[in-house]
GUROVEX-125701 format. One record per residue (C-alpha): residue number from 1; x, y, z; residue in one letter. Coordinates in Angstrom, 3 decimals. Layout:
N
[kolba NUM,[X,Y,Z],"a"]
...
// end
This chain:
374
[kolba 1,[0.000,0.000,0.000],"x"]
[kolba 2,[1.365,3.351,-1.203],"x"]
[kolba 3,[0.092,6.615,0.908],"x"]
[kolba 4,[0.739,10.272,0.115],"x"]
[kolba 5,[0.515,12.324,2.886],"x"]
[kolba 6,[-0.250,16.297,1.986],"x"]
[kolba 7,[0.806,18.518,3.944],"x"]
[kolba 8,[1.662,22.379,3.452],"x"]
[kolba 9,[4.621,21.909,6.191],"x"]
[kolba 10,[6.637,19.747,7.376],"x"]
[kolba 11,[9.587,18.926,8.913],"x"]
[kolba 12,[12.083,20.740,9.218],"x"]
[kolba 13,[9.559,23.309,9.370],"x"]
[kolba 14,[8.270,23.967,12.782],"x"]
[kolba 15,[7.316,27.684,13.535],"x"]
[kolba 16,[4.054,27.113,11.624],"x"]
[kolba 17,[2.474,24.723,14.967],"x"]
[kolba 18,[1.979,21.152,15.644],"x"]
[kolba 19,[0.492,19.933,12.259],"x"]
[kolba 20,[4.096,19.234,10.832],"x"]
[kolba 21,[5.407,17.136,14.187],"x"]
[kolba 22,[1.855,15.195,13.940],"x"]
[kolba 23,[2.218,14.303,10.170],"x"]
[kolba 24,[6.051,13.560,10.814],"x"]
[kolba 25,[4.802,10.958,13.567],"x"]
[kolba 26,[2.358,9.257,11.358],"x"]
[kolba 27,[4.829,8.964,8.635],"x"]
[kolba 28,[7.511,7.526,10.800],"x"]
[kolba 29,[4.844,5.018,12.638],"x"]
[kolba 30,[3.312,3.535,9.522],"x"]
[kolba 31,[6.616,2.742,7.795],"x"]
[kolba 32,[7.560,1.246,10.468],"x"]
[kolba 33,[4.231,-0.944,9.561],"x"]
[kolba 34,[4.911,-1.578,6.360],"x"]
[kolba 35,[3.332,0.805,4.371],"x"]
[kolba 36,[4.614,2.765,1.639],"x"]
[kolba 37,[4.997,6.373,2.529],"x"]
[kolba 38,[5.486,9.972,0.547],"x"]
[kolba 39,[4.795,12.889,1.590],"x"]
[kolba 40,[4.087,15.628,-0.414],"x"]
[kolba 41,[4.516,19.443,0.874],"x"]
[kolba 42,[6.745,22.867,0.064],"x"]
[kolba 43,[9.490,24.307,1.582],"x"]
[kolba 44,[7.690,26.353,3.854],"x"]
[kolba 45,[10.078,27.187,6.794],"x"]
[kolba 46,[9.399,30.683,8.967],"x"]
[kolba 47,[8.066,34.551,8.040],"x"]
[kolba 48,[11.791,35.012,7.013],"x"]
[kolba 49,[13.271,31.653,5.037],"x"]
[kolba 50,[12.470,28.706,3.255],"x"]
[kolba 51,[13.665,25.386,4.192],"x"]
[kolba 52,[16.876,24.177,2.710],"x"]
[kolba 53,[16.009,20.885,1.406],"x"]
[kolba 54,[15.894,19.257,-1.762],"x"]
[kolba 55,[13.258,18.498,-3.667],"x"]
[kolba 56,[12.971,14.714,-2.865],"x"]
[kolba 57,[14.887,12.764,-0.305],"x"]
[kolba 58,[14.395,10.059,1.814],"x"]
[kolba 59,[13.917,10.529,5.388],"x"]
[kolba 60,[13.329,7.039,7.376],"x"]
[kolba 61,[11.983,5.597,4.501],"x"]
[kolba 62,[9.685,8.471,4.200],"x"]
[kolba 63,[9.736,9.525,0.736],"x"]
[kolba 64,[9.374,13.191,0.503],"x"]
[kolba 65,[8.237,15.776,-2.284],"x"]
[kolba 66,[8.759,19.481,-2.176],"x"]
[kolba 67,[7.380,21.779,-4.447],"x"]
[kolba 68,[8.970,25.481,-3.831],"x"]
[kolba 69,[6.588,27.924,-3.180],"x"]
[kolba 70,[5.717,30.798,-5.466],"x"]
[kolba 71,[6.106,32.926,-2.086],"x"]
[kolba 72,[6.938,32.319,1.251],"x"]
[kolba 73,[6.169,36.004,2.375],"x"]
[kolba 74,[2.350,35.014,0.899],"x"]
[kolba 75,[2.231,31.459,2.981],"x"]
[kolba 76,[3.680,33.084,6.499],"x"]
[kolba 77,[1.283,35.958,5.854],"x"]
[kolba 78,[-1.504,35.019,4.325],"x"]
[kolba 79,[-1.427,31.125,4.623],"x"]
[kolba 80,[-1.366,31.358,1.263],"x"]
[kolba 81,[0.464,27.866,-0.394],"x"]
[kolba 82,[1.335,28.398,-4.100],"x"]
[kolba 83,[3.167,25.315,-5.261],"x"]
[kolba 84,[4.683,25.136,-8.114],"x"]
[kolba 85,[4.490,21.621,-9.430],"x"]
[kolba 86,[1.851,18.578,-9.478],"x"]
[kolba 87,[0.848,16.108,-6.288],"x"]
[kolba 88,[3.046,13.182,-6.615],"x"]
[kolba 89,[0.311,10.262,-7.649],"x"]
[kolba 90,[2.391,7.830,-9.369],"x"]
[kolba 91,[1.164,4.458,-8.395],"x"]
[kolba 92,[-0.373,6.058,-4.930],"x"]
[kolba 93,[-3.245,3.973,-3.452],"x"]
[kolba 94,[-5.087,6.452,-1.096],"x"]
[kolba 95,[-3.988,9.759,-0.868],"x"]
[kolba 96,[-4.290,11.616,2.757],"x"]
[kolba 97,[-4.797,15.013,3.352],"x"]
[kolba 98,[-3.890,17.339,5.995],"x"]
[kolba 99,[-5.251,20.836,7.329],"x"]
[kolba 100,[-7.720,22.843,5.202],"x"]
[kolba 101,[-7.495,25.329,3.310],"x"]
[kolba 102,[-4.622,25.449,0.987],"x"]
[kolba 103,[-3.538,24.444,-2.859],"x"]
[kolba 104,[-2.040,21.567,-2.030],"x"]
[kolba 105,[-5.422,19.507,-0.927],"x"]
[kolba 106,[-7.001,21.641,-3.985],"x"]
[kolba 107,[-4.886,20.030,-6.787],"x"]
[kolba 108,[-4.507,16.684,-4.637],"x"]
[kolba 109,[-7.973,16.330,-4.054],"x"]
[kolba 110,[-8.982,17.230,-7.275],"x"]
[kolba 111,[-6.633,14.945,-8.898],"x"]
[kolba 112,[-7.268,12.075,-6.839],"x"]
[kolba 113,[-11.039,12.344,-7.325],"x"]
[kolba 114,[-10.376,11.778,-11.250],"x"]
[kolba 115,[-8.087,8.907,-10.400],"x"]
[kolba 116,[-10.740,7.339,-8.117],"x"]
[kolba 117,[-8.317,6.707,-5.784],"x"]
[kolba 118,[-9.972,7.532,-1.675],"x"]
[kolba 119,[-9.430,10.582,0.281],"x"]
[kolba 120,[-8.677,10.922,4.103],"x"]
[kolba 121,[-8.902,14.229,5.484],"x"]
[kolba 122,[-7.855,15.669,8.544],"x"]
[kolba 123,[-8.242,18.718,9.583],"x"]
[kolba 124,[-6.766,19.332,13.353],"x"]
[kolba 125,[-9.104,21.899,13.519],"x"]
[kolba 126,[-9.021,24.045,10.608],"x"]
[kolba 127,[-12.166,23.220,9.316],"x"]
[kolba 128,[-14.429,25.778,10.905],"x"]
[kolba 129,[-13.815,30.109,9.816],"x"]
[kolba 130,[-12.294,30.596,13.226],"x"]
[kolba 131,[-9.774,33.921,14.375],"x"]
[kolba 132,[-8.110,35.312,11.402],"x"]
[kolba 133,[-9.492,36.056,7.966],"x"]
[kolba 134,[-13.097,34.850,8.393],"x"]
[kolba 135,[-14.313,36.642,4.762],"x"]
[kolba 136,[-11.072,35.399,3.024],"x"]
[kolba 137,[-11.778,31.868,4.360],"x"]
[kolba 138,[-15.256,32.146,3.124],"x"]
[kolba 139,[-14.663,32.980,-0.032],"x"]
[kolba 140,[-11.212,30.720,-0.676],"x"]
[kolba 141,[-14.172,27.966,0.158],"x"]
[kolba 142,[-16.773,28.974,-2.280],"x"]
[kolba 143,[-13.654,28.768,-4.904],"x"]
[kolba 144,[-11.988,25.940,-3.757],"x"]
[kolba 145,[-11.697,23.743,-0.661],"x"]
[kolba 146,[-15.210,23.925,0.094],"x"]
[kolba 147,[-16.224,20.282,-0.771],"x"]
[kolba 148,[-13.513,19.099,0.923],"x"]
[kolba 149,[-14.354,17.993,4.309],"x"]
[kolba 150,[-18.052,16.633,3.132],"x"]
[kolba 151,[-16.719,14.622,-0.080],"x"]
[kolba 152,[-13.656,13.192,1.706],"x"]
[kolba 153,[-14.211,9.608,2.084],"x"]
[kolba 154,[-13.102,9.714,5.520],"x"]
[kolba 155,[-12.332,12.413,7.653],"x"]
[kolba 156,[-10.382,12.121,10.869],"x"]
[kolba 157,[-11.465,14.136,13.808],"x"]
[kolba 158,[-8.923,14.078,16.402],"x"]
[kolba 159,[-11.073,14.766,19.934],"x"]
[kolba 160,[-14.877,15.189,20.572],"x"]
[kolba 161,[-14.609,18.313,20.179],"x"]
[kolba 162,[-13.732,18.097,16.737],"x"]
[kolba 163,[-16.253,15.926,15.692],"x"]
[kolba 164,[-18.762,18.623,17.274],"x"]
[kolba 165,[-17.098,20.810,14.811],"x"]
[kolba 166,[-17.566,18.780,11.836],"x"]
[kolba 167,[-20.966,17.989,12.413],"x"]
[kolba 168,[-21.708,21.627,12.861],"x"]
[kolba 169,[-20.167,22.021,9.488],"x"]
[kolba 170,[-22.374,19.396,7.633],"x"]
[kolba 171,[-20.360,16.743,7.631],"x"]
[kolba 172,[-22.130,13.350,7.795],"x"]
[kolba 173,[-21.567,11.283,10.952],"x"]
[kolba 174,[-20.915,8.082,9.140],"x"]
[kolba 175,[-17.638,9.784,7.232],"x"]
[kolba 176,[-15.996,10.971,10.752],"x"]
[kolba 177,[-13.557,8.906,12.364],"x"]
[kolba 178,[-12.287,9.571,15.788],"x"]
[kolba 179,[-8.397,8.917,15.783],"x"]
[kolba 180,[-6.035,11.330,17.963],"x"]
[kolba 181,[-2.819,12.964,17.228],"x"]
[kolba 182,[0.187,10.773,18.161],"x"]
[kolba 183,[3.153,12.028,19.563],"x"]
[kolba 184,[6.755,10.017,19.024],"x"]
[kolba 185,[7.896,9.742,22.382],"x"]
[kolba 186,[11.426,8.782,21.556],"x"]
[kolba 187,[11.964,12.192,21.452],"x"]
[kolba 188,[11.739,12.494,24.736],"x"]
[kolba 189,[13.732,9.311,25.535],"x"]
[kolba 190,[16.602,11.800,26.473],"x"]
[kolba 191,[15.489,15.216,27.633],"x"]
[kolba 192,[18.309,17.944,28.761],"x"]
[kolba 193,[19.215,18.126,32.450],"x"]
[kolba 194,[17.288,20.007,34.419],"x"]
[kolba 195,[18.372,23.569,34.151],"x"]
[kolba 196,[19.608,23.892,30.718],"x"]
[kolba 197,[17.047,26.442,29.752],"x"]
[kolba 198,[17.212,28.738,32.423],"x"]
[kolba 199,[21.689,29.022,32.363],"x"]
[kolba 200,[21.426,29.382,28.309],"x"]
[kolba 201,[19.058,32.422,28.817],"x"]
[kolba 202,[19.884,34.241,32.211],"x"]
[kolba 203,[16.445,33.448,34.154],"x"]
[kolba 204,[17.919,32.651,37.339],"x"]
[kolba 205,[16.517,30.913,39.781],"x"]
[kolba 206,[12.756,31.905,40.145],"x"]
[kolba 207,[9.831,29.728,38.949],"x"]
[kolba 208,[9.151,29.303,34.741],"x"]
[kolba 209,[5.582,29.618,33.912],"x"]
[kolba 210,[6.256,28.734,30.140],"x"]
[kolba 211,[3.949,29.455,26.941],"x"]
[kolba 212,[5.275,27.729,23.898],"x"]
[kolba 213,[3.806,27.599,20.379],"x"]
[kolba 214,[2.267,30.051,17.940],"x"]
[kolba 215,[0.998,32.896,19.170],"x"]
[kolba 216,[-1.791,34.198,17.797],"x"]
[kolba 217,[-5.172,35.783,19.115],"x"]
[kolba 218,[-6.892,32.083,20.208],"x"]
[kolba 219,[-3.995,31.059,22.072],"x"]
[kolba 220,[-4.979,32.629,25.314],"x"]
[kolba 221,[-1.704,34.473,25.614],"x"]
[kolba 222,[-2.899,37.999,26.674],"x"]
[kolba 223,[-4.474,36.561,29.138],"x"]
[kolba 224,[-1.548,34.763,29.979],"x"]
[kolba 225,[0.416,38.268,30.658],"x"]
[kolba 226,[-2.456,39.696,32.163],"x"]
[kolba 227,[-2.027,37.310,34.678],"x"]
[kolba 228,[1.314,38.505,35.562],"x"]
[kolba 229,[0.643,41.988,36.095],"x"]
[kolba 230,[2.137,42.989,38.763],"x"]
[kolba 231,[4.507,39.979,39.431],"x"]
[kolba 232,[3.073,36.450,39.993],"x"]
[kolba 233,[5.030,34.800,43.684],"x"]
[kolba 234,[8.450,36.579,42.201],"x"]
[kolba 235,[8.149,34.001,38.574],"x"]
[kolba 236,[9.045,34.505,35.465],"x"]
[kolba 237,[6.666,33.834,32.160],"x"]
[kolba 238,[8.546,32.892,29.279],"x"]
[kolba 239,[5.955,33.014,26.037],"x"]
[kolba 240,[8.440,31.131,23.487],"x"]
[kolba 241,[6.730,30.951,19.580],"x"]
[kolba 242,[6.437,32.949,16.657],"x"]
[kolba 243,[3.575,35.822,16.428],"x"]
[kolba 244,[1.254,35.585,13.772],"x"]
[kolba 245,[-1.222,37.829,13.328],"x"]
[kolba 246,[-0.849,40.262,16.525],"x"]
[kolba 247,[1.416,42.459,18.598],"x"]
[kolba 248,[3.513,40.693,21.649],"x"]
[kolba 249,[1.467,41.816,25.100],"x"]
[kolba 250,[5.197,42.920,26.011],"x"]
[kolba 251,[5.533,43.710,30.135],"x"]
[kolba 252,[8.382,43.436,32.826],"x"]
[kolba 253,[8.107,39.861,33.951],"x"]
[kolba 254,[7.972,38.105,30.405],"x"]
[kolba 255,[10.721,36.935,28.299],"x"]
[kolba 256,[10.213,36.011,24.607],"x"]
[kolba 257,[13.187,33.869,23.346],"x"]
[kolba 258,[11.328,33.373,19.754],"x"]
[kolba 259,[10.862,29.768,17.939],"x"]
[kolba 260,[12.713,27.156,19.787],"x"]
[kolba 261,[13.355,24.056,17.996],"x"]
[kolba 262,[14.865,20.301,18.884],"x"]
[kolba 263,[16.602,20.488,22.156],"x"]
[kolba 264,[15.831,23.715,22.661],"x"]
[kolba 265,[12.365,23.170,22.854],"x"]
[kolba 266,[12.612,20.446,25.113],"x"]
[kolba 267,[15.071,22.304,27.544],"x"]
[kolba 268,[12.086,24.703,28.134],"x"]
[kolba 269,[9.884,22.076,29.041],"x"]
[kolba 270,[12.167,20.306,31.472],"x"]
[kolba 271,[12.916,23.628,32.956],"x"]
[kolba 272,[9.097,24.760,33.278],"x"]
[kolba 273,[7.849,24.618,36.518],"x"]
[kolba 274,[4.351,25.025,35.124],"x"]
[kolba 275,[3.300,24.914,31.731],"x"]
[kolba 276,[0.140,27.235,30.604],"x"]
[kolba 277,[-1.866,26.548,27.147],"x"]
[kolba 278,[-4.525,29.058,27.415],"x"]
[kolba 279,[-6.157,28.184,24.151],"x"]
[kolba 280,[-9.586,28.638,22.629],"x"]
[kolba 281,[-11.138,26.339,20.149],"x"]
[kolba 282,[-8.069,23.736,20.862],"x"]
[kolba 283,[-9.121,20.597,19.142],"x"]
[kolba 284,[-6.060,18.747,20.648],"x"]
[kolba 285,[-2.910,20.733,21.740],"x"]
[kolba 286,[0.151,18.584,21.655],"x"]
[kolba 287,[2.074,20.958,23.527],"x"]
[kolba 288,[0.182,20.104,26.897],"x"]
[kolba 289,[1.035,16.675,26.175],"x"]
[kolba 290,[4.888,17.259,25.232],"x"]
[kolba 291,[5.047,19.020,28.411],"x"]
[kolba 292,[3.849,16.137,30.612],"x"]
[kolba 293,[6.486,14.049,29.125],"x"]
[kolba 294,[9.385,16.479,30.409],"x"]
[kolba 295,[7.675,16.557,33.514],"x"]
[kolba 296,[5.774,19.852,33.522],"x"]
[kolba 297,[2.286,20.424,35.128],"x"]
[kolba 298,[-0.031,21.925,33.158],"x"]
[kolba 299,[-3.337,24.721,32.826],"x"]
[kolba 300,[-4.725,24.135,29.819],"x"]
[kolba 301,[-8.047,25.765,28.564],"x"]
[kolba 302,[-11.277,23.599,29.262],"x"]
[kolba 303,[-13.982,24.544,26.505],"x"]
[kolba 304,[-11.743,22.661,23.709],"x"]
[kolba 305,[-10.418,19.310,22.979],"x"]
[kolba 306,[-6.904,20.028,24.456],"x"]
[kolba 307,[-8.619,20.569,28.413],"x"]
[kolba 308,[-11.025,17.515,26.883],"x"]
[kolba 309,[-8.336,15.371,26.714],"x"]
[kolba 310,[-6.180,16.723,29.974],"x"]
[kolba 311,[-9.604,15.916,31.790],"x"]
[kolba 312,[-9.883,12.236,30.582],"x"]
[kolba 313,[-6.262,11.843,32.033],"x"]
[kolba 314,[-7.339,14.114,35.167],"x"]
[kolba 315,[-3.686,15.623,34.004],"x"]
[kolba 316,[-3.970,18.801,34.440],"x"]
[kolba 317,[-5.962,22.258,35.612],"x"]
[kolba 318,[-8.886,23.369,33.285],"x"]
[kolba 319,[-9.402,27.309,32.948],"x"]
[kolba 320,[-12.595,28.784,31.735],"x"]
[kolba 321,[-13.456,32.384,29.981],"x"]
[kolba 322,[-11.368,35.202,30.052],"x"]
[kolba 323,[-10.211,35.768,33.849],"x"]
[kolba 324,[-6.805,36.490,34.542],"x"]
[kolba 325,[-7.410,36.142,38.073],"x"]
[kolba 326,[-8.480,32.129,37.691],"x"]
[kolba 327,[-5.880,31.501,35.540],"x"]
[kolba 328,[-3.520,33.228,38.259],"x"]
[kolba 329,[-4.904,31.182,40.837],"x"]
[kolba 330,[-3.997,27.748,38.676],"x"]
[kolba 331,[-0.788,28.915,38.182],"x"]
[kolba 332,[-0.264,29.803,41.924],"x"]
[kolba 333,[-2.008,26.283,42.843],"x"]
[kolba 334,[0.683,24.281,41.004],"x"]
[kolba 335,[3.193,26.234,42.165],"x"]
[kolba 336,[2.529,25.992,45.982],"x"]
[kolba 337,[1.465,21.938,45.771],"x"]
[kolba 338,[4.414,20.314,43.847],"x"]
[kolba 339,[3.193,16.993,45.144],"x"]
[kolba 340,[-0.418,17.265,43.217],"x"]
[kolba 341,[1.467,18.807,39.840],"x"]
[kolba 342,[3.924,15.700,40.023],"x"]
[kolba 343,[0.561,13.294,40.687],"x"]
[kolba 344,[-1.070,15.287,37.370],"x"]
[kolba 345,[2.138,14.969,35.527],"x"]
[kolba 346,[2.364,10.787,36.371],"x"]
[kolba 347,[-1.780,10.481,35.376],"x"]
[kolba 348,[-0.795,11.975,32.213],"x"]
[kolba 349,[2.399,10.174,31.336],"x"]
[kolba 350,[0.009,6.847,31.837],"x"]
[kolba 351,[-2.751,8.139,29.532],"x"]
[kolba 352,[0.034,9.496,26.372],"x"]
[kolba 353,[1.705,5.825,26.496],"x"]
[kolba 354,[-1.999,4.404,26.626],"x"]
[kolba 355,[-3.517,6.159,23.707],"x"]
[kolba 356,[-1.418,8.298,21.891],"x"]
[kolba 357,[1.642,5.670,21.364],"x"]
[kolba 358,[2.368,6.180,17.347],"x"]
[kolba 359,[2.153,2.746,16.422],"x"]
[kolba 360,[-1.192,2.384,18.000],"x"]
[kolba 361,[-2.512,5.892,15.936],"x"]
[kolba 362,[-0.763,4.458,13.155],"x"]
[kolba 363,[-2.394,1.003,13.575],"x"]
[kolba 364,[-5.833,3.047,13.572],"x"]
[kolba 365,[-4.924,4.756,10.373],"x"]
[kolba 366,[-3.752,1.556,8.420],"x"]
[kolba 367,[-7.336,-0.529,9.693],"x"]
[kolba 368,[-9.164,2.872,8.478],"x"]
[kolba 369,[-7.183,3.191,4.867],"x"]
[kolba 370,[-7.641,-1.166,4.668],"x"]
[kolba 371,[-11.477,-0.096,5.083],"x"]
[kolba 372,[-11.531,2.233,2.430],"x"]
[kolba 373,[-9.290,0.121,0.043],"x"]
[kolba 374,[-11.007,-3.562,0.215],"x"]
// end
């Protein structure tokens, strides 16, 4: 079985979120299964560069595709993809798309459809208008991608949450599939000694209340500074990520480092004495979960899939609306009771290796494409 993967990003691409480590996971899981993998994406990299990679290569038996982009001012911007080239469909069995909303899935889908060969489509929670260019979105889905999530064969919603979503978009309830994101924990095999973070960047010895991913309006991380004003039990907040669409919420006890990447990222985690994910309309969050693997507690928002999932695993503090002074009191919580974050951080160690092992979401994805195919 041959499977092309579409993605707009992916590795070594990180400042544009999770959807590139979660595709990257999959890959690496189902070749490890036997199936025949290529991905097919651009060399997207940050607002500033594009990736330096060729234009196919093989990464752990992962074959990989890159089509340059037309612009990569108009994909950091605008999430606008303009690939130049064709999807890679030689001798491809079922081709799998991922996010919403960009060429790629356009000419993919389209091509696939006169192929007959089946479509899987997940989202991760681009589906619904949500945050940033509502009319745009509209109208690039009247043109375009439209037809996408209800003519998909399959389409994988990640939480409940997401499958609310769906359904509220029209989606029939016999095409969704519930399958979460996976997460390849042998990347956190070997994590960075304790304290790596804070020597590298001068934080001394206070508490790290760490933010880490994109930050944009949704993510909560206003509110997240708001909290601080005024100091928060003498700790420091350290928002790490790159800004897309709005203005830092600069102040005296924050420190923005930028993107962090590889051990980098992981050194924040280890070093975070609390880890805060604010988010709104969070259909999974994998930083939450990365950060329970180094050993960070966590406050994650609770009307989304991300505090959905942190409450199955009882892994975690839920906040609700937009109340700095309940998301201060989670933080201060954590920090005063070490004993309950460590019990929160164990629960959700247990519940990662129990359902979001990548061979198991890979094993998910292989019985779901075997459906499709017989």
């Amino acid at each position: 079985m041959r499977v092309l993967h579409v993605t707009p990003c992916f590795p070594p691409t990180w400042a544009y979120g999770g959807i590139p480590r979660v595709v990257h996971a999959l890959a690496r899981s189902q070749v490890a299964l036997g199936v025949d993998v290529r991905v097919w994406t651009t060399d997207a990299f940050d607002g500033d560069h594009r990736a330096n990679v060729p234009d196919a290569r093989d990464e752990a038996g992962i074959d990989v595709r890159v089509s340059r982009l037309v612009s990569n001012r108009l994909a950091w911007t605008h999430q606008l993809y303009l690939p130049v080239g064709r999807p890679p469909l030689e001798d491809v069995d079922l081709v799998h798309l991922h996010s919403h909303r960009h060429l790629l899935n356009w000419s993919a889908f389209r091509a696939a459809r006169v192929r007959k060969i089946p479509v899987v489509f997940t989202p991760n929670g681009t589906a619904p208008r949500l945050e940033r260019k509502v009319i745009v979105k509209r109208a690039w889905d009247a043109l375009f991608d439209g037809e996408v999530p209800a003519r998909a064969d399959r389409v994988v919603a990640v939480s409940k949450a997401e499958v609310r979503q769906l359904l509220g978009l029209g989606v029939r309830a016999e095409r969704i599939v519930r399958i979460p994101n996976p997460l390849h924990l042998e990347e956190f095999a070997e994590l960075p000694p304790r304290g790596t973070f804070r020597a590298a960047h001068g934080l001394g010895a206070a508490p790290i209340v760490a933010y880490l991913g994109q930050i944009t309006p949704r993510k909560g991380v206003e509110r997240l500074v708001a909290a601080f004003a005024g100091g928060l039990d003498g700790a420091r907040l350290v928002v790490a990520g790159s800004p897309r669409g709005m203005v830092l919420p600069h102040a005296p006890e924050v420190y923005f480092p930028g993107t962090l990447e590889g051990p980098d990222r992981l050194a924040l985690l280890v070093d975070a004495d609390v880890l805060v994910y604010p988010s709104t309309d969070e259909i999974f969050g994998l930083v939450p979960m990365e950060g329970l693997l180094c050993g960070a507690p966590v406050v994650v928002g609770g009307d989304c899939g991300c505090g959905e999932l942190i409450h199955e695993a009882s892994a975690g503090l839920l906040t609700h609306g937009a109340d700095p002074a309940e998301l201060r009191g989670h933080i201060r919580a954590l920090l005063a009771d070490r004993a309950a974050a460590e019990g929160m951080v164990a629960r959700g160690r247990r519940y990662i290796e129990a359902h979001l092992r990548p061979e198991r979401v890979a094993a998910d994805h292989l019985a779901l494409y075997e459906d499709l195919l017989r």
